[in-house]
C-alpha positions as CSV (number, residue, x, y, z in Angstrom):
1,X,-4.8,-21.0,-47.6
2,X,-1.3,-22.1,-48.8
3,X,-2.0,-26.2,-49.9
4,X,-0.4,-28.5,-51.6
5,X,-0.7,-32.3,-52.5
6,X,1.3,-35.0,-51.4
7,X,3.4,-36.3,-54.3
8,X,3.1,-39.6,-54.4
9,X,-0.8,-39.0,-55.5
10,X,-0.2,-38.1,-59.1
11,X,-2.6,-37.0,-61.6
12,X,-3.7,-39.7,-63.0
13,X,-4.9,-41.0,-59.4
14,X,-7.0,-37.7,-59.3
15,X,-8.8,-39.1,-62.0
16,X,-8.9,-42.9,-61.0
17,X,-9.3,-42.8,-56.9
18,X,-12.2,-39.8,-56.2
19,X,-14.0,-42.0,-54.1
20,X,-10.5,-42.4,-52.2
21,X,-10.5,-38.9,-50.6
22,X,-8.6,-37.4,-53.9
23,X,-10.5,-34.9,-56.0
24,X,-12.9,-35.6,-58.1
25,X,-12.5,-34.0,-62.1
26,X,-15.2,-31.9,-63.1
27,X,-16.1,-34.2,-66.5
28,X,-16.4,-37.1,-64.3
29,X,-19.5,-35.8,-62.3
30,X,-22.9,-37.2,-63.1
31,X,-25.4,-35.9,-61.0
32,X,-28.8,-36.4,-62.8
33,X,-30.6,-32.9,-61.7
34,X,-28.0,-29.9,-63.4
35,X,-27.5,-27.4,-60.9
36,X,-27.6,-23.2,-61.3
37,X,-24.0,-22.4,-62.7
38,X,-24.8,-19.0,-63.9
39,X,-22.6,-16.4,-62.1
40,X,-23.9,-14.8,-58.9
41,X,-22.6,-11.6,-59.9
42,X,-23.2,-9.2,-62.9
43,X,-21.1,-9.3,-65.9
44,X,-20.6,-5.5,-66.8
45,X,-19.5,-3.7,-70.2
46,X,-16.1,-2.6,-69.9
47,X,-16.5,1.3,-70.4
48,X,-12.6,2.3,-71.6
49,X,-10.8,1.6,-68.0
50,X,-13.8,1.5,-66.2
51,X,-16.6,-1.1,-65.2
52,X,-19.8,-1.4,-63.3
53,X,-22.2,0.6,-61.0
54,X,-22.6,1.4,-57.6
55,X,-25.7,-0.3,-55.7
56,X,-27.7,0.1,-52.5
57,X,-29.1,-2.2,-50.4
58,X,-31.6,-1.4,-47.4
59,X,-30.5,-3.4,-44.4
60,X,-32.4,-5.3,-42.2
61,X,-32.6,-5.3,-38.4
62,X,-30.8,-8.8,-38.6
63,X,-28.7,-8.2,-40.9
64,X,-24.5,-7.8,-40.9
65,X,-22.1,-6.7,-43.1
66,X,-20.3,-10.1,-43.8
67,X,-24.2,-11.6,-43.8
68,X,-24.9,-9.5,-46.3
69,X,-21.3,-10.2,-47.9
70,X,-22.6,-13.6,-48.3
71,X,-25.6,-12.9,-49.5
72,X,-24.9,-10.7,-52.2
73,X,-21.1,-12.2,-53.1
74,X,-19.5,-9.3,-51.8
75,X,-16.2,-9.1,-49.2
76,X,-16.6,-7.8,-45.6
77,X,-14.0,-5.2,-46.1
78,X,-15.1,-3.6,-49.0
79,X,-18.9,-3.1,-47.8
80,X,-17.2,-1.8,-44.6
81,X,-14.7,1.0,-46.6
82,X,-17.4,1.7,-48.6
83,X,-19.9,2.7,-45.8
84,X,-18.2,4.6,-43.0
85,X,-19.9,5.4,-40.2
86,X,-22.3,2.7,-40.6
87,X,-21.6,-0.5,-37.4
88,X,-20.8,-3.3,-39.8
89,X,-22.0,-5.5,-37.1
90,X,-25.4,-3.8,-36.3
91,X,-26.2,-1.3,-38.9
92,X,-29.8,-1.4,-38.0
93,X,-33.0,-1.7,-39.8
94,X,-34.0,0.3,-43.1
95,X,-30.2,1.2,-43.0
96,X,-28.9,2.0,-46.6
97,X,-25.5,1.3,-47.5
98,X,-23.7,1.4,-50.6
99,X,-22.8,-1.4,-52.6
100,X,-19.3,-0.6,-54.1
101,X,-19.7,-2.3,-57.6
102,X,-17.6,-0.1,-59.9
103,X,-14.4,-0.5,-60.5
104,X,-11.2,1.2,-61.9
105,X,-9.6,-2.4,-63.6
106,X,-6.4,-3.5,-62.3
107,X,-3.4,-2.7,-64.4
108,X,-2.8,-6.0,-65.8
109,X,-4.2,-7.9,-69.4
110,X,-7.6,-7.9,-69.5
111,X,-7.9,-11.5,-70.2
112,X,-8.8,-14.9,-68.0
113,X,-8.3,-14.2,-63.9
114,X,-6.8,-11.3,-62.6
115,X,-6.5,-11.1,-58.6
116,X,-6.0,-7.7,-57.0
117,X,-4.9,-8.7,-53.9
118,X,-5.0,-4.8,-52.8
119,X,-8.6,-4.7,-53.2
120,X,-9.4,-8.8,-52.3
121,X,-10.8,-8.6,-55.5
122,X,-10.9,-11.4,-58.1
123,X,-11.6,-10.0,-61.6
124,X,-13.1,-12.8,-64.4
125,X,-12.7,-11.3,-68.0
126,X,-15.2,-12.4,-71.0
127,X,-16.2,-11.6,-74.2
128,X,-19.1,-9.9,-72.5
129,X,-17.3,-8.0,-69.8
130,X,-15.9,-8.6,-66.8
131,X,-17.2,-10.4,-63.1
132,X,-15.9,-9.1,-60.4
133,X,-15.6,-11.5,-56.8
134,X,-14.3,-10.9,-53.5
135,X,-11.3,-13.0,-52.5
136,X,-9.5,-13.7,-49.6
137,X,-5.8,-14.0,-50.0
138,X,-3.0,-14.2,-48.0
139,X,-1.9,-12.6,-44.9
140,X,1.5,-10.4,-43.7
141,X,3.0,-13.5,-42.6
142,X,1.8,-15.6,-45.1
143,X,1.8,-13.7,-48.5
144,X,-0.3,-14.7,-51.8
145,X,2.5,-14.7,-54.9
146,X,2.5,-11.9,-57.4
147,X,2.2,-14.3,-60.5
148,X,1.7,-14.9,-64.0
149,X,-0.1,-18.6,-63.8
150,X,-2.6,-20.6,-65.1
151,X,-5.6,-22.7,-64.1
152,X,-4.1,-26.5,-64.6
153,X,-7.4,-28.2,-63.2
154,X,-11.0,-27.4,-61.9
155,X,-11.8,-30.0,-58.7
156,X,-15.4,-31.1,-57.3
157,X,-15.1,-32.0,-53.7
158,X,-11.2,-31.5,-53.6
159,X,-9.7,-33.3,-50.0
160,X,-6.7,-31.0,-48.2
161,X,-3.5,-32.5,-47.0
162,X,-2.1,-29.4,-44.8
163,X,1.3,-28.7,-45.6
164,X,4.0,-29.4,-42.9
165,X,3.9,-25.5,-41.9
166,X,0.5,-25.6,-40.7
167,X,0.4,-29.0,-39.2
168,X,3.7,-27.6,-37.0
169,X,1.2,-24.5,-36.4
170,X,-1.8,-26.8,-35.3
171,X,0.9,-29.0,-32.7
172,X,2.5,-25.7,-31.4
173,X,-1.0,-24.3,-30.1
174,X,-1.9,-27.3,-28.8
175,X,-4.3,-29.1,-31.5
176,X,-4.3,-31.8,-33.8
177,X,-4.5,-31.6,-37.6
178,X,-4.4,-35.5,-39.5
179,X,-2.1,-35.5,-43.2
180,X,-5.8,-35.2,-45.1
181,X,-8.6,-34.3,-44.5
182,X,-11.4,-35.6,-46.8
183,X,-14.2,-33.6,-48.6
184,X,-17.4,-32.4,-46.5
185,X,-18.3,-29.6,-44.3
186,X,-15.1,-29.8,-42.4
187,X,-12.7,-29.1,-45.3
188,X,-10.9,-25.6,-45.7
189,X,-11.1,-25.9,-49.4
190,X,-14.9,-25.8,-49.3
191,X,-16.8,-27.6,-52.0
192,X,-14.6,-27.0,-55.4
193,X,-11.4,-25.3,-56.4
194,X,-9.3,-24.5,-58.8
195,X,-5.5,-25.8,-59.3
196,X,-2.9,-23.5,-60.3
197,X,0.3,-24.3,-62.2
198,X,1.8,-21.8,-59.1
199,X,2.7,-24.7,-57.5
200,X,0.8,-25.5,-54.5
201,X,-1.6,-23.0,-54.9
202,X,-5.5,-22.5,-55.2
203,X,-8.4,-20.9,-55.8
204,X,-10.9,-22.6,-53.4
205,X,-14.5,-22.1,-51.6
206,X,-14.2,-22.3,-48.1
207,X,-15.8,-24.1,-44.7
208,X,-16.3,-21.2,-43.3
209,X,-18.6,-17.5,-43.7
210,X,-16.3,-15.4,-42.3
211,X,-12.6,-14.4,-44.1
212,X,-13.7,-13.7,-47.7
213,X,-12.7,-10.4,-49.0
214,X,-10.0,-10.4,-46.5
215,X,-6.4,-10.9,-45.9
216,X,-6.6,-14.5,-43.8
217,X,-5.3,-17.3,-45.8
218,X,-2.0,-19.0,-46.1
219,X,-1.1,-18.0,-49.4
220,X,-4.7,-19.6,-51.5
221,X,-7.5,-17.5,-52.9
222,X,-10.6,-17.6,-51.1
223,X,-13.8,-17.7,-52.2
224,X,-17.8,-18.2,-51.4
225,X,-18.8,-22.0,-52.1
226,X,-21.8,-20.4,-53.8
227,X,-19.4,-18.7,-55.9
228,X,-16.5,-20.8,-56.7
229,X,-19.1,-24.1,-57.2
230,X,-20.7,-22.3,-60.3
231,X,-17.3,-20.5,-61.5
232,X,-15.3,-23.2,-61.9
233,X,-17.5,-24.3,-64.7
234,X,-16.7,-21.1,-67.0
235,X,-12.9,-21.6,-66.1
236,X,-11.1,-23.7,-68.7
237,X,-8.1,-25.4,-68.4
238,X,-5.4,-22.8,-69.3
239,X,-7.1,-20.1,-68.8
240,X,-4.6,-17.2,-67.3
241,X,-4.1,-16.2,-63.4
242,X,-2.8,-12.7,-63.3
243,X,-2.0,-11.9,-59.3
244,X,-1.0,-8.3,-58.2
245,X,-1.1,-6.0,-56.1
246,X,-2.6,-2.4,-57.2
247,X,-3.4,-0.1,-54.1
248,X,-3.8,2.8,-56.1
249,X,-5.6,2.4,-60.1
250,X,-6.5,5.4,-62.7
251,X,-7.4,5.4,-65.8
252,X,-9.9,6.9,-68.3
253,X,-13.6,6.7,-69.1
254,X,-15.5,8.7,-71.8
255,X,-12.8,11.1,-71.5
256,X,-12.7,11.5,-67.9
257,X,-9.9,10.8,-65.4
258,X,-11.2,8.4,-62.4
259,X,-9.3,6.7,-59.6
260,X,-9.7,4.3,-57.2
261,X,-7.5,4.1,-54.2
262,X,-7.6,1.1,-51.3
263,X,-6.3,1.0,-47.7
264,X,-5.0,-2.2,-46.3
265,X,-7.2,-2.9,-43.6
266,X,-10.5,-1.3,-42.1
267,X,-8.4,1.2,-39.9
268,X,-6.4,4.0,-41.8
269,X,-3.5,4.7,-39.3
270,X,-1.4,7.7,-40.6
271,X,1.3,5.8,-41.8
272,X,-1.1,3.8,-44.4
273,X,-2.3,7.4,-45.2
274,X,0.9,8.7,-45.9
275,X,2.5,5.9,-48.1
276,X,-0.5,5.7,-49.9
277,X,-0.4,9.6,-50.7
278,X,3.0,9.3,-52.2
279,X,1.9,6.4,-54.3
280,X,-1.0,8.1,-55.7
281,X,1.5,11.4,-56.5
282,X,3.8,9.1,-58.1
283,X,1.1,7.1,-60.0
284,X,-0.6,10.2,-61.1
285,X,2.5,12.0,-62.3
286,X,2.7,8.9,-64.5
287,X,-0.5,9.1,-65.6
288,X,-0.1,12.5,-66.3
289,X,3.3,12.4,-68.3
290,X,1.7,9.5,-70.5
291,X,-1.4,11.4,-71.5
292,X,0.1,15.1,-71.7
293,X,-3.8,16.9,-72.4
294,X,-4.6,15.8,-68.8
295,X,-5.7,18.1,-66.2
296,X,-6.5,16.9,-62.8
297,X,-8.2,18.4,-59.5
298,X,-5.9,18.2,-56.5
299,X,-8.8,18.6,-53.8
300,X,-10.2,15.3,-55.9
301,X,-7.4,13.6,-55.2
302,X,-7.0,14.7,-51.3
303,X,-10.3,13.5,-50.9
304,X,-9.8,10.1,-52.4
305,X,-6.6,9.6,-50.5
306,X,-8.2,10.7,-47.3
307,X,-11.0,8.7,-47.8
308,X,-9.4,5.4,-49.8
309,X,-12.7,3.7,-49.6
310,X,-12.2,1.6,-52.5
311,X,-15.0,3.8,-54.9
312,X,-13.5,5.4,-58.2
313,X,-13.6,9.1,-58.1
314,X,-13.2,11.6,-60.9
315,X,-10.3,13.6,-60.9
316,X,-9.7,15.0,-64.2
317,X,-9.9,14.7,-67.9
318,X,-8.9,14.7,-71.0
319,X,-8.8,18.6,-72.7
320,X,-8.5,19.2,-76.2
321,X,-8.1,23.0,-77.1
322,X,-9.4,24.0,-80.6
323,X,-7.0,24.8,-83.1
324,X,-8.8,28.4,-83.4
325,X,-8.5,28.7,-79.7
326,X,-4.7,28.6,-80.1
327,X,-4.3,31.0,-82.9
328,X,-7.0,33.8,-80.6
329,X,-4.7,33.2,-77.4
330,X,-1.5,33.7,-79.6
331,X,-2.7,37.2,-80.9
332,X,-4.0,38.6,-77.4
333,X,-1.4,40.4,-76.0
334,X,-3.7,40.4,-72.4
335,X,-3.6,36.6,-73.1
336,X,0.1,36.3,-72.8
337,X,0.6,38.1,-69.5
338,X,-1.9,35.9,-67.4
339,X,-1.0,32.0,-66.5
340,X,-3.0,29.4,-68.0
341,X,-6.0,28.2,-66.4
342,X,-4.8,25.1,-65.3
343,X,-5.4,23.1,-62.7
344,X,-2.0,21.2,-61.7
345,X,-1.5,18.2,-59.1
């Protein structure tokens, strides 16, 4: 959601007034019993522009898509694209669905935070690799900035005070929403966040299950509590925010040509269908005019655009004809009269 503090609090009172509803810094807790803060996801290698693997998970009768979201830090709308055909709401015992855990990175550095918000994806580079979480960001009416920002503060137990926009929202339907609204179970921003130098933005948990992974916030990035409360102790202060929007990635691994292509929403009206097919022609045009020994399959790339489930497919590669190769073609006369085998977009 789209936050911002009152001004007269400044940052000094951050640090002097926690028990006064305000924030609470992250050096200042002193709980005796030092909670898990590993990661809840993988870290994976970064294989040239690709990263991790795809999982799967056999369902219980109980079990839901955004339960399982939860459960295993993934977004509701990426388990459903990944799975169709599968009732995200009662997919039934001993049902096994994919977990979509590899990933064509986001055309952006590879350094600090960078949030896809085509994908709801939040992407956490290391020295090791990179972690990957789901993310909600902001809706149609509400947008999340495209931004090159930073983190300017990690928070334990931040309080909210709704901007003016949503209190108005609140009053016009009828409800009630005070200036703050102190930490606890009732607050939006969950149990920790971090501040952005994008002013009056966040990356926050969240009071409620349901939303991560999904375009339902009024501006702020989204997260699990069980997430963001263990990785706002690997983010420093500084670190880079990256946010953009990349619908349609490709890139390289080992040679090969792979790309990743994401619908908006969990229907695929025609229109989505189309804008994203002349996206992906124009983006792998690009591709193809940067790296000229390229040859792509067209039925590859049909399928992926029909499909835009959010899994990297392979499309192509990389060919390198032999030097000796050249010289035979060159001398066959038969050689010359055929077209080259060569399989164009």
């Amino acid at each position: 959601m789209w936050f911002r503090f009152l001004a007269v609090f400044s940052l000094a009172q951050f640090l002097v007034f926690p028990a006064a509803g305000l924030a609470e810094p992250l050096d200042a807790a002193s709980d005796p019993e030092e909670p898990d803060r590993s990661p809840r996801v993988p870290t994976f290698p970064i294989q040239g522009d690709l990263a991790g693997e795809l999982g799967v998970f056999e369902t219980r009768y109980e079990d839901t898509f955004a339960g399982i979201g939860n459960r295993l830090a993934m977004g509701y709308l990426e388990l459903v694209k990944a799975n169709p055909g599968v009732d995200p709401w009662l997919p039934g015992e001993g049902t096994n669905i994919t977990l979509p855990r590899q990933y064509v990175l986001p055309d952006a550095r590879r350094e600090g935070i960078v949030i896809n918000l085509a994908e709801y994806r939040l992407y956490y580079f290391t020295d090791e690799g990179v972690q990957v979480y789901p993310v909600g960001v902001g809706t149609a009416e509400n947008p999340s900035p495209l931004t090159d920002a930073e983190v300017t503060m990690p928070l334990e137990s931040p309080a909210w005070y709704p901007p003016a926009s949503i209190r108005a929202e609140y009053e016009a339907s009828g409800d009630y929403l005070p200036r703050m609204i102190p930490p606890g179970p009732g607050n939006p921003l969950g149990t920790h966040a971090l501040l952005l130098s994008e002013k009056g933005y966040l990356i926050h948990g969240t009071n409620k299950k349901f939303g991560v992974g999904m375009p339902v916030s009024h501006g702020c990035f989204r997260m699990y509590n069980e997430d963001i409360s263990r990785f706002v102790y690997q983010v420093e202060k500084g670190t880079p925010v990256q946010v953009v929007h990349d619908a349609v990635k490709i890139g390289f691994s080992d040679g090969e040509v792979w790309l990743e292509v994401h619908r908006p929403h969990e229907d695929y009206p025609r229109e989505d269908r189309d804008r994203l097919w002349q996206q992906v022609f124009a983006e792998v045009e690009a591709f193809r005019s940067r790296h000229p020994g390229v040859e792509v399959k067209r039925g590859a790339i049909e399928l992926a655009v029909d499909q835009a489930d959010g899994l990297p497919n392979m499309i192509g590669e990389r060919v390198t004809r032999m030097a000796a190769d050249k010289t035979v073609e060159e001398k066959s006369p038969e050689s010359a009269k055929e077209p080259e085998q060569r399989l164009y977009f």
